[in-house]
C-alpha positions in Angstrom: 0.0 0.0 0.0 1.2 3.2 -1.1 0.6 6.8 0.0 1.5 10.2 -1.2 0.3 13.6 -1.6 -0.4 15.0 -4.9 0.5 18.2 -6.1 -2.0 20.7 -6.8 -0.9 20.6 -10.3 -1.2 16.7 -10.7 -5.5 16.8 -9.1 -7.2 16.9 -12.4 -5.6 14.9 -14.7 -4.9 12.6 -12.0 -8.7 12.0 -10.9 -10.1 12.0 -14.7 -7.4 9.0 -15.5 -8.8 7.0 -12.4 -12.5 8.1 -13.0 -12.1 6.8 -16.2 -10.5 3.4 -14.9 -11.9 3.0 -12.0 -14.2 -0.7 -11.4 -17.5 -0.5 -9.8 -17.0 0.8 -6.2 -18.4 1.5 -2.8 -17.4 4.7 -1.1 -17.6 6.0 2.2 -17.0 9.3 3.1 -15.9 11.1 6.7 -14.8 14.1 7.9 -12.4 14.5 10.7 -11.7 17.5 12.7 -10.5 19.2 15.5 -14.2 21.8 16.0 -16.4 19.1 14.5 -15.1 15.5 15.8 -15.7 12.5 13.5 -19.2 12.8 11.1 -19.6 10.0 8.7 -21.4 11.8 5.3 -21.8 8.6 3.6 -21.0 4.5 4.7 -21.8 2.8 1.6 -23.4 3.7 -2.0 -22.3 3.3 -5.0 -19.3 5.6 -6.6 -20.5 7.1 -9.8 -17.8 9.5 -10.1 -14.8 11.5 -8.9 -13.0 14.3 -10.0 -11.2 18.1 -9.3 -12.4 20.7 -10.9 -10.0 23.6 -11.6 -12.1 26.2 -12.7 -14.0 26.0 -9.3 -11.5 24.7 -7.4 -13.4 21.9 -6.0 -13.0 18.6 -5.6 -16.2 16.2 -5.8 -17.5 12.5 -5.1 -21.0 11.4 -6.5 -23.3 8.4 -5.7 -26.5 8.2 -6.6 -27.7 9.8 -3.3 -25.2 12.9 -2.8 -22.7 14.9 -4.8 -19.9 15.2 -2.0 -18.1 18.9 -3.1 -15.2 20.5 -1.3 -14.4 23.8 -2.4 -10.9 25.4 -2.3 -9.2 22.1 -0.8 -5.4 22.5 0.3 -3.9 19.4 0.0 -4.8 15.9 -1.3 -3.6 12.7 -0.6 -4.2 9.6 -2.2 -3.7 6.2 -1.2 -2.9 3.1 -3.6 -3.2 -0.9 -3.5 -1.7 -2.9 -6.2 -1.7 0.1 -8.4 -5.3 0.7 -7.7 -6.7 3.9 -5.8 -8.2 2.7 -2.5 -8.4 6.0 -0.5 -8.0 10.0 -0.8 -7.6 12.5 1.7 -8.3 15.9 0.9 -7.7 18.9 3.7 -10.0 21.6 3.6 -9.8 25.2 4.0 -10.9 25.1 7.7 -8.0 21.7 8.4 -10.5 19.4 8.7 -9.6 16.1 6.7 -12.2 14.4 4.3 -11.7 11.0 4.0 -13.0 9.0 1.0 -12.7 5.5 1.2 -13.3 3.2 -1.8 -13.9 -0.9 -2.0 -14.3 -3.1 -4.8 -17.6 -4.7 -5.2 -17.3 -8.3 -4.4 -17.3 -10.7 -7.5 -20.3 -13.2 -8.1 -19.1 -16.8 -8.0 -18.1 -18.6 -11.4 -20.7 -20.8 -13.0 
């Protein structure tokens, strides 16, 4: 397992080359910080997408139920298994740390 932070230049090309790559996931989604303690936003739904967008400067998850969107983030982190994304941090404006978490979808049995 592999982490390292990405450079503000790197965020968008970086997240539309794993949107594009990226199996059918799960995703949860907390926020951690020192005013606001631990609130869990999401546990499990489905990830339909995930990407930075410059021109905002905002970084957003979507599942069917929520578009997750933090604006002006100042550092992102991303974490890898075998060359596959499996987590991002992003710190936002205020210090508090949004944690995405992604799993695979288990596979059905072979017939």
């Amino acid at each position: 397992m592999t982490t390292r932070k990405l450079e503000r230049s790197e965020w968008r090309q970086y997240f539309d080359g794993v949107a594009k790559h990226l199996p059918s996931m799960r995703v949860g989604i907390s926020i951690l910080g020192q005013q606001i303690g631990v609130q869990v936003e999401n546990e499990n739904s489905a990830l339909v997408g995930i990407s930075y967008d410059p021109k905002d400067d905002a970084f957003e998850v979507a599942t069917p139920s929520i578009s997750h969107r933090i604006s002006h983030p100042e550092e992102i982190f991303v974490r890898e298994q075998g060359g596959q994304l499996s987590s991002v941090e992003v710190v936002d404006q205020d210090g508090n740390k949004e944690i995405i978490e992604l799993r695979s979808l288990p596979s059905l049995p072979a017939s």
